[in-house]
Predicted model as a PDB file, atoms N, CA, C, CB and O in Angstrom, pLDDT in the B-factor column:
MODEL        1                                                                  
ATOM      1  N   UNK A   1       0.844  -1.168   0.000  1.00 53.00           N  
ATOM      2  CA  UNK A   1       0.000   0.000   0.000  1.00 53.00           C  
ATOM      3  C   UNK A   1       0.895   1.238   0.000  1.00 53.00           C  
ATOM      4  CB  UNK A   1      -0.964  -0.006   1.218  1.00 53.00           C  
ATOM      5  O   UNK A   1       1.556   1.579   0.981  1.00 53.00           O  
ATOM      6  N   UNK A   2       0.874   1.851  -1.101  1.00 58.00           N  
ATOM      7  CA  UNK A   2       1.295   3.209  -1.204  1.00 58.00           C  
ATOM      8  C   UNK A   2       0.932   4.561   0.227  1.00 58.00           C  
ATOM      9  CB  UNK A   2       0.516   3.579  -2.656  1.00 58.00           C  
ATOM     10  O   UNK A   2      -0.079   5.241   0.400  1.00 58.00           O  
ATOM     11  N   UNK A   3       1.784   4.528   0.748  1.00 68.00           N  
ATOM     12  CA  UNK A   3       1.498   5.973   1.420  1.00 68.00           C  
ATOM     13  C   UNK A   3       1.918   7.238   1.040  1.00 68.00           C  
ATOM     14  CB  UNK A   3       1.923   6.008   2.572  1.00 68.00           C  
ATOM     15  O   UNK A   3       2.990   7.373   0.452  1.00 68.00           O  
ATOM     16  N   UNK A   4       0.942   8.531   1.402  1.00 69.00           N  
ATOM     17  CA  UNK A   4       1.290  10.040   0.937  1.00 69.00           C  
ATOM     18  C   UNK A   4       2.011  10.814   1.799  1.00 69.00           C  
ATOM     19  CB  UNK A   4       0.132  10.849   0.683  1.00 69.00           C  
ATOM     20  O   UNK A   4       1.666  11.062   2.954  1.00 69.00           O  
ATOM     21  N   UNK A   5       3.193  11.273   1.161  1.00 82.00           N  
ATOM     22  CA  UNK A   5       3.771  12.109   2.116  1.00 82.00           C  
ATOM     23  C   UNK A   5       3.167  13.308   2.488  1.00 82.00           C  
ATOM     24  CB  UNK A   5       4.912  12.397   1.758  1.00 82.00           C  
ATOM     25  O   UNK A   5       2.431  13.974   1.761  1.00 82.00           O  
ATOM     26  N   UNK A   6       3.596  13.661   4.013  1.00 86.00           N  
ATOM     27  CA  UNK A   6       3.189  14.772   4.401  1.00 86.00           C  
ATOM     28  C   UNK A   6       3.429  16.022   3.532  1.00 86.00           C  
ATOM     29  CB  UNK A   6       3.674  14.878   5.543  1.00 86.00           C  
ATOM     30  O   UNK A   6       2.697  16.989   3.742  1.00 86.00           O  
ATOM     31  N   UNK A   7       4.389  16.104   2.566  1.00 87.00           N  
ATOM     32  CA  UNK A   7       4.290  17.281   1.498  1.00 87.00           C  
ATOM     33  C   UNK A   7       3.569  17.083   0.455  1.00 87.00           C  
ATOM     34  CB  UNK A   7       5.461  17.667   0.949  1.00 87.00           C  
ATOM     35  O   UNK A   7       2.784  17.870  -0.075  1.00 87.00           O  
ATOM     36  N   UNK A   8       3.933  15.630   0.046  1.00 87.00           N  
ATOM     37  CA  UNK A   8       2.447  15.921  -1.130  1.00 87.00           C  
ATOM     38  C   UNK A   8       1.282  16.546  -0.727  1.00 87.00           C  
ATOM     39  CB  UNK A   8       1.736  14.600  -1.673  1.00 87.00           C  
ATOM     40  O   UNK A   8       0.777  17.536  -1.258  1.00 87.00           O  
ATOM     41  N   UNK A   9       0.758  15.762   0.502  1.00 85.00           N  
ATOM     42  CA  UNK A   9      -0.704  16.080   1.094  1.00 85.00           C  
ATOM     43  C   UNK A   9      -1.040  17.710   1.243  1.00 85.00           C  
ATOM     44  CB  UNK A   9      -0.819  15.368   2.676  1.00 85.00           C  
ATOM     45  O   UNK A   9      -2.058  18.308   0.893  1.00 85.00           O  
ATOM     46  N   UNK A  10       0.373  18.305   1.991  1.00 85.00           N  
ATOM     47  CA  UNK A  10       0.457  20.090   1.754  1.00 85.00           C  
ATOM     48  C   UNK A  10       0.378  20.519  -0.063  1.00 85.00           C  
ATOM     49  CB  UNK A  10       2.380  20.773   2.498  1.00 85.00           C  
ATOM     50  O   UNK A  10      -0.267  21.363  -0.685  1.00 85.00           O  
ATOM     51  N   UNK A  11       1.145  19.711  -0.374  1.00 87.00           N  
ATOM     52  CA  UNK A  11       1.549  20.312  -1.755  1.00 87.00           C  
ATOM     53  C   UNK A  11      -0.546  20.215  -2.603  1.00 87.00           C  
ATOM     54  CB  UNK A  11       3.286  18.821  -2.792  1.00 87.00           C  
ATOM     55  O   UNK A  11      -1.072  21.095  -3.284  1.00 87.00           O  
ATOM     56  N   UNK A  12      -1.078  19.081  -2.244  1.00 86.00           N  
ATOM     57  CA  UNK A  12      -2.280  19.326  -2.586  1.00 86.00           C  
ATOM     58  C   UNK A  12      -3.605  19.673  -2.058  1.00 86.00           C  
ATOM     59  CB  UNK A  12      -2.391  18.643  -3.011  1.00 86.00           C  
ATOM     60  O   UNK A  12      -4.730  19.623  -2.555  1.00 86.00           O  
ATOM     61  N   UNK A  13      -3.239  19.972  -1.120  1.00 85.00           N  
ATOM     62  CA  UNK A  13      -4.231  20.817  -0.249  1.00 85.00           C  
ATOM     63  C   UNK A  13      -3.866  22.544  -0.616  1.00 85.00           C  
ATOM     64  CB  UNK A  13      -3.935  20.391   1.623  1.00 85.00           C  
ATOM     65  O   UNK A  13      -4.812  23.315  -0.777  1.00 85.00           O  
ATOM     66  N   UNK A  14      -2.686  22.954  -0.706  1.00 89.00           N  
ATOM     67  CA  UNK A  14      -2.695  24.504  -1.704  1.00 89.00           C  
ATOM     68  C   UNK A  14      -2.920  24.669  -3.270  1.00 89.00           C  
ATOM     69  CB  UNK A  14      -1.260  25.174  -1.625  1.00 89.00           C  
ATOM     70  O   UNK A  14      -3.246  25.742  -3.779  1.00 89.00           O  
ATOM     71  N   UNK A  15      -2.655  23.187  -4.164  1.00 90.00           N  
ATOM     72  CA  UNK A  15      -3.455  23.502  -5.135  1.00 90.00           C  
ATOM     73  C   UNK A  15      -4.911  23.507  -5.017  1.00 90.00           C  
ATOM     74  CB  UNK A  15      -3.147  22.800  -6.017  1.00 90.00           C  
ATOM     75  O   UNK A  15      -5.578  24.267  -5.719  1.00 90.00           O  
ATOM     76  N   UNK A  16      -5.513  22.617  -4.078  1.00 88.00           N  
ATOM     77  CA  UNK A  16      -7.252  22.960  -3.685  1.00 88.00           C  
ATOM     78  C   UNK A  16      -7.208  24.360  -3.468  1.00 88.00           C  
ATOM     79  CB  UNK A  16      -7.987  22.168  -2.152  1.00 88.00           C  
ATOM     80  O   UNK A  16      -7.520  24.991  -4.478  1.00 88.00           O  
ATOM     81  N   UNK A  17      -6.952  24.981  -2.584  1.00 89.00           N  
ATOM     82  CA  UNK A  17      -7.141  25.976  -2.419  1.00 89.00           C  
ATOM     83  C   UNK A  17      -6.865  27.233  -2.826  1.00 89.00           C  
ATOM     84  CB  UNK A  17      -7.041  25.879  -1.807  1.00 89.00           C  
ATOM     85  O   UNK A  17      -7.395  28.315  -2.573  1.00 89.00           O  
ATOM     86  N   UNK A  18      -5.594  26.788  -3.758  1.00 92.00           N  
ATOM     87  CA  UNK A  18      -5.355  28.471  -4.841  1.00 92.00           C  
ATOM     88  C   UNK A  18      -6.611  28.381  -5.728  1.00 92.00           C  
ATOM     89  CB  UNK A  18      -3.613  28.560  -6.196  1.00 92.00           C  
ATOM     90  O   UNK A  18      -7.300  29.351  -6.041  1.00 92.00           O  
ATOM     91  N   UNK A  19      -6.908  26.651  -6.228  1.00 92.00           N  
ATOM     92  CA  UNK A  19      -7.933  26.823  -7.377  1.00 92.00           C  
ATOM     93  C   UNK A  19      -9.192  27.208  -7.016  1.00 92.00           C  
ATOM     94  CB  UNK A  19      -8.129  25.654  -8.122  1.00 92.00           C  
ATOM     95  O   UNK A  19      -9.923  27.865  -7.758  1.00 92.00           O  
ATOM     96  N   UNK A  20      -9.570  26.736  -5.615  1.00 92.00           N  
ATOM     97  CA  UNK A  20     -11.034  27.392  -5.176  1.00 92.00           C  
ATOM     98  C   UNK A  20     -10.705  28.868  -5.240  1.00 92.00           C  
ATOM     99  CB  UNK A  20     -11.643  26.936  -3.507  1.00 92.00           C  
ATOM    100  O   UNK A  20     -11.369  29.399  -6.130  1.00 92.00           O  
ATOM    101  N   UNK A  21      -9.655  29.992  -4.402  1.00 93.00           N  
ATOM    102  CA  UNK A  21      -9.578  31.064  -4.500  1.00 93.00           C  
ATOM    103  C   UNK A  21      -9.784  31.631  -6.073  1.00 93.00           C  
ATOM    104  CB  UNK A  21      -8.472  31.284  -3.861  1.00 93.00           C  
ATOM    105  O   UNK A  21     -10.508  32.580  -6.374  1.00 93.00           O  
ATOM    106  N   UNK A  22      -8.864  30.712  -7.134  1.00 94.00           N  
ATOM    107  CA  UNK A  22      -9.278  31.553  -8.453  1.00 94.00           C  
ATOM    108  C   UNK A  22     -10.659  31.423  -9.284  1.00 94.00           C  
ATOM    109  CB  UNK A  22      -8.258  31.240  -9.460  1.00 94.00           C  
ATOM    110  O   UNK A  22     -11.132  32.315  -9.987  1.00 94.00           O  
ATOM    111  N   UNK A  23     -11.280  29.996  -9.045  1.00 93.00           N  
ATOM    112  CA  UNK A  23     -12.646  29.796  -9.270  1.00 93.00           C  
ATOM    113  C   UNK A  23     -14.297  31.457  -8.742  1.00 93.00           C  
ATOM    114  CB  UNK A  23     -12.685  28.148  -8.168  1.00 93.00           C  
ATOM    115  O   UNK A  23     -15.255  31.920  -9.362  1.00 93.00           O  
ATOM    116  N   UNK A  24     -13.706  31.693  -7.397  1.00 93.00           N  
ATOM    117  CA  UNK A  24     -14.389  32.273  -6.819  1.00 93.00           C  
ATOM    118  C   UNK A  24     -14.362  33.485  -6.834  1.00 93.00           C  
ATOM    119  CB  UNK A  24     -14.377  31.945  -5.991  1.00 93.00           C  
ATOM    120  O   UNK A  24     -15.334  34.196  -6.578  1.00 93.00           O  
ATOM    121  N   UNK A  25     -12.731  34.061  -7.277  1.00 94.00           N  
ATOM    122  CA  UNK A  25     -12.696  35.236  -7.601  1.00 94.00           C  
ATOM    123  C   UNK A  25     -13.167  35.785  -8.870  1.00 94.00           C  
ATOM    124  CB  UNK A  25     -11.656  35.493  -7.433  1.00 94.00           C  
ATOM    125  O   UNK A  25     -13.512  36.952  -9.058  1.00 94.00           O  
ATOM    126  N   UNK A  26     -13.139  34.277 -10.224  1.00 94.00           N  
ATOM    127  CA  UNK A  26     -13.798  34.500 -10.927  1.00 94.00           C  
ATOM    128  C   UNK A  26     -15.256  34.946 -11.078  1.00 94.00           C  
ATOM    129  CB  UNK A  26     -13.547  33.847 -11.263  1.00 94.00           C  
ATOM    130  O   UNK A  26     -15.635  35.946 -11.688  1.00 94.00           O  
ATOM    131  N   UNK A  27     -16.059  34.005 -10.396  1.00 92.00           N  
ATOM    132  CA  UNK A  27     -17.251  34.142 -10.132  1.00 92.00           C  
ATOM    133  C   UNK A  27     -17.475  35.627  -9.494  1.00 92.00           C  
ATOM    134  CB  UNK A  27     -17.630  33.009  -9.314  1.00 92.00           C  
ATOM    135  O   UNK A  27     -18.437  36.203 -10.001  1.00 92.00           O  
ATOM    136  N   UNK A  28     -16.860  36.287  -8.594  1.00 93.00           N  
ATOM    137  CA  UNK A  28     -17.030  37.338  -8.200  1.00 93.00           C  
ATOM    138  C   UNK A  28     -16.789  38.472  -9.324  1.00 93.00           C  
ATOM    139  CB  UNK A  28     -16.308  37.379  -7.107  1.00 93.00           C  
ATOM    140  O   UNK A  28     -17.531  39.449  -9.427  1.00 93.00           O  
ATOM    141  N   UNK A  29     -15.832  38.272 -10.038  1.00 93.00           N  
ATOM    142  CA  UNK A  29     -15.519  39.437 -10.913  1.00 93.00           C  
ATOM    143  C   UNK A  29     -16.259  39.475 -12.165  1.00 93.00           C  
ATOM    144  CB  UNK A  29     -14.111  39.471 -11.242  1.00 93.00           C  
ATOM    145  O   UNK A  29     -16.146  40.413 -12.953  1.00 93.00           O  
ATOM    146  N   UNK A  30     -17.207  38.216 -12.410  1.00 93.00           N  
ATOM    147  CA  UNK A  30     -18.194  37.988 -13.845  1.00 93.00           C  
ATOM    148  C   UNK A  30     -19.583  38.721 -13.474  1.00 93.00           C  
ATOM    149  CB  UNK A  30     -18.567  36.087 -14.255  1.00 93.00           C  
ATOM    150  O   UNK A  30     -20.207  39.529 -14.162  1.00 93.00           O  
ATOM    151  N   UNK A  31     -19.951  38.121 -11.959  1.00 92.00           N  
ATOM    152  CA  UNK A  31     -21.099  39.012 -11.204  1.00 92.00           C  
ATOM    153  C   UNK A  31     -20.858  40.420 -10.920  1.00 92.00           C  
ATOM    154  CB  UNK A  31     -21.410  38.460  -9.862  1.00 92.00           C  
ATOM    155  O   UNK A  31     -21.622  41.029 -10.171  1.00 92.00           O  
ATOM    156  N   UNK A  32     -19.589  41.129 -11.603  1.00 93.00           N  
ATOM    157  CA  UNK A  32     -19.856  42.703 -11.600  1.00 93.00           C  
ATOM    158  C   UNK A  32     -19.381  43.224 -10.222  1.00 93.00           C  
ATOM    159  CB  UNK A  32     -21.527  43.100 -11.828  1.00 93.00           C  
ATOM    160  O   UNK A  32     -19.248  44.447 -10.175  1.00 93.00           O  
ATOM    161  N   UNK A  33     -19.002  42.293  -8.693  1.00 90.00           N  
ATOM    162  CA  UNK A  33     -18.552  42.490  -7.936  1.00 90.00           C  
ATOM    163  C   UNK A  33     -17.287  43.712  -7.332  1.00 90.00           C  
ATOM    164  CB  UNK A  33     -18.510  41.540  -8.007  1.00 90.00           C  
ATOM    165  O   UNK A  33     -16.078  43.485  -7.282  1.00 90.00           O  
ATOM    166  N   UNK A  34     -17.898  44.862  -6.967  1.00 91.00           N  
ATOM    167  CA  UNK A  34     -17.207  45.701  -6.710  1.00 91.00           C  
ATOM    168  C   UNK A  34     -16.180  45.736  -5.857  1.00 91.00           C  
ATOM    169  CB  UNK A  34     -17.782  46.347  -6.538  1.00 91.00           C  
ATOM    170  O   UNK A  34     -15.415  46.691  -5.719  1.00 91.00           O  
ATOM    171  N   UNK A  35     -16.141  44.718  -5.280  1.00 93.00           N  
ATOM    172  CA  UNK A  35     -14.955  44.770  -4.114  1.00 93.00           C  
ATOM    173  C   UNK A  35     -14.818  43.429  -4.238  1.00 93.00           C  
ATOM    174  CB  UNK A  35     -15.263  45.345  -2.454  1.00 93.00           C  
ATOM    175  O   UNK A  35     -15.584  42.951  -5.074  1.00 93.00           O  
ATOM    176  N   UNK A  36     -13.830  42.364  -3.484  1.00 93.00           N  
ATOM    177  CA  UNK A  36     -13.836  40.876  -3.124  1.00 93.00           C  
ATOM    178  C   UNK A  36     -14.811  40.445  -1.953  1.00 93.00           C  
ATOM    179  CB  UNK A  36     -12.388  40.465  -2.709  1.00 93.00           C  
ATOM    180  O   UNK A  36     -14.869  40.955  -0.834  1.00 93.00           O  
ATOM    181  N   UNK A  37     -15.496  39.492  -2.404  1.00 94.00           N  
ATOM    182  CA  UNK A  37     -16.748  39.509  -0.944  1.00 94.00           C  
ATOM    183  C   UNK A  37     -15.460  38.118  -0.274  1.00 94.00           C  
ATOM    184  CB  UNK A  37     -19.345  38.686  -1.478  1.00 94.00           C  
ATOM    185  O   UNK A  37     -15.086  37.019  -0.683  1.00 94.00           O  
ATOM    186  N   UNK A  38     -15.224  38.805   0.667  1.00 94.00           N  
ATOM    187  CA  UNK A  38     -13.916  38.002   1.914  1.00 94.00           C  
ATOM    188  C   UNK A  38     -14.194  36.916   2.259  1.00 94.00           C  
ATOM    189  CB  UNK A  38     -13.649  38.599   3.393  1.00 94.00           C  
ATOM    190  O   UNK A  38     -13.526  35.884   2.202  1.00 94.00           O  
ATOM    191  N   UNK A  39     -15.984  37.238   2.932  1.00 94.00           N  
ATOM    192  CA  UNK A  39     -16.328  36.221   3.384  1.00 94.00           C  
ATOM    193  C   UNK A  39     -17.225  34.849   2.875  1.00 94.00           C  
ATOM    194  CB  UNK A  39     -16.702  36.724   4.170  1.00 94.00           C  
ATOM    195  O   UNK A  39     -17.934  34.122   3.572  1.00 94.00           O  
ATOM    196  N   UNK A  40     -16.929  34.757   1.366  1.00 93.00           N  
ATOM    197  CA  UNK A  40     -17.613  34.472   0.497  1.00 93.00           C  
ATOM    198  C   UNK A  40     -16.696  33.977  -0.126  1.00 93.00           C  
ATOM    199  CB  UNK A  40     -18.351  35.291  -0.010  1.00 93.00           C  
ATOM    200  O   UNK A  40     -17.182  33.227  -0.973  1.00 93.00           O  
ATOM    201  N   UNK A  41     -15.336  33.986  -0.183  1.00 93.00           N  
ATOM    202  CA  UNK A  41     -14.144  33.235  -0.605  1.00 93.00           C  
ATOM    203  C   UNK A  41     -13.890  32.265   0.759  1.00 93.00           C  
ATOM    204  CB  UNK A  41     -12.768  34.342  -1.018  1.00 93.00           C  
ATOM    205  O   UNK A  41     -13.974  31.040   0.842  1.00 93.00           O  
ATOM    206  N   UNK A  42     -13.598  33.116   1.644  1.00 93.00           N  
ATOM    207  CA  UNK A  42     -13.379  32.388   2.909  1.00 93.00           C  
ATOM    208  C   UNK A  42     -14.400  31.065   3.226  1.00 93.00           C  
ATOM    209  CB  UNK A  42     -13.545  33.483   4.058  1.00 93.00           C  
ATOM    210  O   UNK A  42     -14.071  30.195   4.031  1.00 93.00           O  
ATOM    211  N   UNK A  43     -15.247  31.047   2.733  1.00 92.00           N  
ATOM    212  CA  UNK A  43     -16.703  29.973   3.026  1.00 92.00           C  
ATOM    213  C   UNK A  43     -16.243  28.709   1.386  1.00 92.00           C  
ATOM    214  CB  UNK A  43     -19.020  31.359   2.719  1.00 92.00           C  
ATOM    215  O   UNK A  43     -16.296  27.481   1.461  1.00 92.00           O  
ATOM    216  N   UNK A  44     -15.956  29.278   0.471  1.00 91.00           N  
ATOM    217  CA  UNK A  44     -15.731  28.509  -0.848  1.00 91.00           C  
ATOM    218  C   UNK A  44     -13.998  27.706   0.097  1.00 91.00           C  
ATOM    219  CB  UNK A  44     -15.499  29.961  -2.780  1.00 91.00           C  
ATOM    220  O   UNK A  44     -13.791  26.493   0.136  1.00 91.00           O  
ATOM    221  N   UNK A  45     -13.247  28.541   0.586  1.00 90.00           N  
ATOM    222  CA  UNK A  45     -12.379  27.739   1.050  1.00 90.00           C  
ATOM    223  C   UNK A  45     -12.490  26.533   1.728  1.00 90.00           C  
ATOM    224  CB  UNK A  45     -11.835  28.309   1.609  1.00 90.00           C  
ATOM    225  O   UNK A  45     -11.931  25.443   1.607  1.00 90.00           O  
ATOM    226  N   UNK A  46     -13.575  27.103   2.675  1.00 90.00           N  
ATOM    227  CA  UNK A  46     -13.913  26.077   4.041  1.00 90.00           C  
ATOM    228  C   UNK A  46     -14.452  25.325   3.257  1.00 90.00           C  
ATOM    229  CB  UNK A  46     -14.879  26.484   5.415  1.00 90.00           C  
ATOM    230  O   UNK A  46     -13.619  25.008   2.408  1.00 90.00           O  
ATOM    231  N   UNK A  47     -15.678  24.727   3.021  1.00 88.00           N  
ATOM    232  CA  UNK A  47     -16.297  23.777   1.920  1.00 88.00           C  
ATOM    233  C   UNK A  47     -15.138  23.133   1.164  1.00 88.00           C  
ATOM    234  CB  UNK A  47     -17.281  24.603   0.829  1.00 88.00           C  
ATOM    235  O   UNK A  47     -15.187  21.918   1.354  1.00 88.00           O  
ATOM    236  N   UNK A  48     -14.085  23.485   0.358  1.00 85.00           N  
ATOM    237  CA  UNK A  48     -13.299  22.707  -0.333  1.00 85.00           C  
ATOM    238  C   UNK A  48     -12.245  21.808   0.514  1.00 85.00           C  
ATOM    239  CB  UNK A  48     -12.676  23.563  -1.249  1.00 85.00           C  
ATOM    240  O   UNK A  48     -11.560  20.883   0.079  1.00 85.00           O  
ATOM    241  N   UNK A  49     -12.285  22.254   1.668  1.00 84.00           N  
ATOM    242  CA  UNK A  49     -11.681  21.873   2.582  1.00 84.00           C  
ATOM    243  C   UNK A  49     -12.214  20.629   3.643  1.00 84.00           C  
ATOM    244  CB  UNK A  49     -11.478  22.988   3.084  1.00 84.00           C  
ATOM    245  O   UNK A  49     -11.413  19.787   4.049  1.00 84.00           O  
ATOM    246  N   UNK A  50     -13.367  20.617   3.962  1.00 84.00           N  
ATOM    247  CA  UNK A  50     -14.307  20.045   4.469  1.00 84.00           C  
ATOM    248  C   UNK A  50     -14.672  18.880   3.741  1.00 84.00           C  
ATOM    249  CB  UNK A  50     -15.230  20.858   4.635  1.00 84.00           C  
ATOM    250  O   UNK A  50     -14.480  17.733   4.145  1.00 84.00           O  
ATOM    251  N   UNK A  51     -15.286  19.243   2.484  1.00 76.00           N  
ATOM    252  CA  UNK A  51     -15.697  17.959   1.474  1.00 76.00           C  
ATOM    253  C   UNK A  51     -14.868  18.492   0.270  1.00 76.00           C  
ATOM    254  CB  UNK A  51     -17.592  17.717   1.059  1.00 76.00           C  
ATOM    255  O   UNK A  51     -15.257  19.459  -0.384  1.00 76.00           O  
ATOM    256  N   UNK A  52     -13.374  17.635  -0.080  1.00 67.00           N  
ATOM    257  CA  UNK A  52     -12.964  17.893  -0.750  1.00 67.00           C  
ATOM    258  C   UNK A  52     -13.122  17.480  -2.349  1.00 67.00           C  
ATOM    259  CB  UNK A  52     -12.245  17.819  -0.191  1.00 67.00           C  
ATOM    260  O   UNK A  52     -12.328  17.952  -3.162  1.00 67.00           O  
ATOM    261  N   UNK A  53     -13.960  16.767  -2.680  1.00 66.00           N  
ATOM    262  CA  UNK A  53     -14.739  16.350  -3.813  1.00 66.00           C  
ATOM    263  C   UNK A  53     -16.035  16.503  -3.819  1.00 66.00           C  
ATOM    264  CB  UNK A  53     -14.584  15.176  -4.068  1.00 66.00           C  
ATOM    265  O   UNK A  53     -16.502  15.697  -4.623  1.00 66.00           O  
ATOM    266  N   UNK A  54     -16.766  17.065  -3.381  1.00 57.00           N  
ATOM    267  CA  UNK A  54     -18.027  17.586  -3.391  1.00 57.00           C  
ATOM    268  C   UNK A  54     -18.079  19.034  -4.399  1.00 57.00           C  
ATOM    269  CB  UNK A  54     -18.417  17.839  -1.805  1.00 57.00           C  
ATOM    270  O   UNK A  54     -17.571  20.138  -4.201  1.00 57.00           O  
ATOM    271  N   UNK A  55     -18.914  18.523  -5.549  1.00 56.00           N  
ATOM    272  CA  UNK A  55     -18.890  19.676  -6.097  1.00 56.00           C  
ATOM    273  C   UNK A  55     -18.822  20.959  -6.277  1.00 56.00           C  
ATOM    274  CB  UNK A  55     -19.201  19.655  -6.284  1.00 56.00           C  
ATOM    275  O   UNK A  55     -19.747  21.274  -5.528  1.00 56.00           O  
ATOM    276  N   UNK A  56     -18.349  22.173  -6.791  1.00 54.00           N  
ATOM    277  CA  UNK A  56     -18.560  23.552  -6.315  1.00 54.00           C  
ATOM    278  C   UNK A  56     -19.848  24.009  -6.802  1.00 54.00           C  
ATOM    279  CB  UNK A  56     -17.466  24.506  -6.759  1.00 54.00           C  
ATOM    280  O   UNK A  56     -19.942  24.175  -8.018  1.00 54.00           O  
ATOM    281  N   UNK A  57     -20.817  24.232  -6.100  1.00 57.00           N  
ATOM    282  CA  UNK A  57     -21.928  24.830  -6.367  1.00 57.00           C  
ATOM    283  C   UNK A  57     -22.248  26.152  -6.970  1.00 57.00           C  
ATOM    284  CB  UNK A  57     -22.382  24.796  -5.449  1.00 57.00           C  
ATOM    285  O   UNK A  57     -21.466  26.922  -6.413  1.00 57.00           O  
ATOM    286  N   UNK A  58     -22.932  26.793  -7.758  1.00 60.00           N  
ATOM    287  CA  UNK A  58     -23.113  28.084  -8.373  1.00 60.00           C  
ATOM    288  C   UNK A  58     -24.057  28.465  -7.924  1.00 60.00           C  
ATOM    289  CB  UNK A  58     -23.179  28.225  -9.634  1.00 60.00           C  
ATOM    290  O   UNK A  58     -24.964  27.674  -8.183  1.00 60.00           O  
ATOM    291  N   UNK A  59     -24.497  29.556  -7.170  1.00 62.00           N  
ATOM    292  CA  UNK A  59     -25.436  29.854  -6.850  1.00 62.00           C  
ATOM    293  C   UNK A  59     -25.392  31.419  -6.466  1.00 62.00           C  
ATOM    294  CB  UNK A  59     -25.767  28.960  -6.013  1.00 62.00           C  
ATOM    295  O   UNK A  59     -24.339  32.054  -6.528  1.00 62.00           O  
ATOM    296  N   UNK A  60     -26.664  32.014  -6.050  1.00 63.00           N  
ATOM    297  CA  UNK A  60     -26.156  33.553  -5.902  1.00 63.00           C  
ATOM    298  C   UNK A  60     -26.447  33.736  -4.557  1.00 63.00           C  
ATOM    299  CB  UNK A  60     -26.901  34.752  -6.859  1.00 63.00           C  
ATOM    300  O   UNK A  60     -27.023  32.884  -3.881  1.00 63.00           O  
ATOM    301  N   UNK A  61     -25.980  35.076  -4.041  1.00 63.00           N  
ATOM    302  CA  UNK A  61     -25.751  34.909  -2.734  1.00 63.00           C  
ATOM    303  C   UNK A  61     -27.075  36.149  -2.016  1.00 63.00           C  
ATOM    304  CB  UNK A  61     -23.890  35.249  -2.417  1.00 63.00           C  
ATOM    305  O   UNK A  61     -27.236  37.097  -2.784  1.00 63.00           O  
ATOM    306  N   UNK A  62     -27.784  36.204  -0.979  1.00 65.00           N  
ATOM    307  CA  UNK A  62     -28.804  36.773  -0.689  1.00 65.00           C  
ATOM    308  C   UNK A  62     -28.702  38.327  -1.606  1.00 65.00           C  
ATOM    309  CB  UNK A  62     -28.871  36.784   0.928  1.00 65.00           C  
ATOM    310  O   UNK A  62     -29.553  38.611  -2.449  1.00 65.00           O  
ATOM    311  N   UNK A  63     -28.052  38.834  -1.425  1.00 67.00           N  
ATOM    312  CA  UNK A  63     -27.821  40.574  -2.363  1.00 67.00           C  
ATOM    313  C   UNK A  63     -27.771  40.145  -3.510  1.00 67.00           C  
ATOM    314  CB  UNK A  63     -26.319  41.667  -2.168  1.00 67.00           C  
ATOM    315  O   UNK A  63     -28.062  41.074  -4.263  1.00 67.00           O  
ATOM    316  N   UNK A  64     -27.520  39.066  -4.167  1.00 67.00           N  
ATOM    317  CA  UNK A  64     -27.618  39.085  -5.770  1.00 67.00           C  
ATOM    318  C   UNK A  64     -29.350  39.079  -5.946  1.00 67.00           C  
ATOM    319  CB  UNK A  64     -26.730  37.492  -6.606  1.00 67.00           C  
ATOM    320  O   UNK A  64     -29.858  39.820  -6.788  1.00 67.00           O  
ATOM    321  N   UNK A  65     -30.117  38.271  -5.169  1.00 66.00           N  
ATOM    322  CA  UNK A  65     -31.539  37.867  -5.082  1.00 66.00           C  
ATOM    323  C   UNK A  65     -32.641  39.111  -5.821  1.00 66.00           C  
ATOM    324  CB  UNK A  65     -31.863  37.633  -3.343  1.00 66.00           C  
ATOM    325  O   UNK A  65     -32.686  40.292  -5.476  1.00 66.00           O  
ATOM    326  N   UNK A  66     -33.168  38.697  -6.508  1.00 68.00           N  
ATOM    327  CA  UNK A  66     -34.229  39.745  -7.162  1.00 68.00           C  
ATOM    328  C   UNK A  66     -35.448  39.017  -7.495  1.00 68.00           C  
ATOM    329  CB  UNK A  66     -33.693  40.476  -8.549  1.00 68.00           C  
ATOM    330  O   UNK A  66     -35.257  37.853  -7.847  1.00 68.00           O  
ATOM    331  N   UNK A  67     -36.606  39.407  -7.468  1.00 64.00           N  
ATOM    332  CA  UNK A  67     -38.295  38.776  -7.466  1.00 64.00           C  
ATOM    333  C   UNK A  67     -37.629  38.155  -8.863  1.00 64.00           C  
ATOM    334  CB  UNK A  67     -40.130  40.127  -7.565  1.00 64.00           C  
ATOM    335  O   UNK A  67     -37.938  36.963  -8.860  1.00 64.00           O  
ATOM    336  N   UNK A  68     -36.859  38.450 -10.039  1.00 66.00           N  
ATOM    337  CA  UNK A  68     -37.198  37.595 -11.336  1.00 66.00           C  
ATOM    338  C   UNK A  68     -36.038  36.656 -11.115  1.00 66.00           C  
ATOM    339  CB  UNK A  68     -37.197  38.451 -12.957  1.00 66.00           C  
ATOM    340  O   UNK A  68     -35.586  36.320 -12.209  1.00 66.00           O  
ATOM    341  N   UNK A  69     -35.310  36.042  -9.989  1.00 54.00           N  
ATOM    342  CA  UNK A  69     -34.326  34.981  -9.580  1.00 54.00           C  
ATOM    343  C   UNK A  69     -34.607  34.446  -8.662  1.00 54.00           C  
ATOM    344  CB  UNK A  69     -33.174  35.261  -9.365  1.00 54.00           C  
ATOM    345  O   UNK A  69     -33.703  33.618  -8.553  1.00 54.00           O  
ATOM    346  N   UNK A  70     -35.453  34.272  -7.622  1.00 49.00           N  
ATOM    347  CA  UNK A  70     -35.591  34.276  -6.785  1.00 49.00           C  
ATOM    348  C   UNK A  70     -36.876  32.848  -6.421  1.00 49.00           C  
ATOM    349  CB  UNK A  70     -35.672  35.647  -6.624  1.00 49.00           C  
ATOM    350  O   UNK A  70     -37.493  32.413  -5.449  1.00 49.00           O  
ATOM    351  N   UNK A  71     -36.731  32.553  -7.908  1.00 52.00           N  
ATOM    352  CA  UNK A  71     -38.203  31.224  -7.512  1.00 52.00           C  
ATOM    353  C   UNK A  71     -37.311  29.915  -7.651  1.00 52.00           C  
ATOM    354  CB  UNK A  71     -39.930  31.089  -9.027  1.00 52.00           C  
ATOM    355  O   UNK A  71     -37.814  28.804  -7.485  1.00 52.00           O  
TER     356      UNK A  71                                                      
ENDMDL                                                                          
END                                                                             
């Protein structure tokens, strides 16, 4: 049985997480996002972190919400 070294395991736990950071910043900067929402990267981190193959979800966040998105 193959075991992972403790640097691989680092070495791929920061590609998870540069790619969630650039995924999300994308998403932020396509939605017109005037600033970086912090805590809205910070939450895409945690989740990739948590369930690390669990899909990334698209969805909008309560302030994107409008009566014609919203059903």
């Amino acid at each position: 049985m193959a075991t992972v070294s403790s640097d691989q395991q680092d070495a791929e736990r920061t590609t998870v997480i540069a790619e969630v950071i650039s995924h999300e910043l994308d998403r932020q900067a396509q939605s017109g996002a005037p600033r970086v929402d912090v805590t809205a990267l910070a939450s895409a981190i945690d989740a990739a972190i948590v369930h690390p193959h669990a899909p990334v979800e698209e969805g909008k966040h309560p302030d994107e919400l409008n009566a014609t998105n919203d059903d």
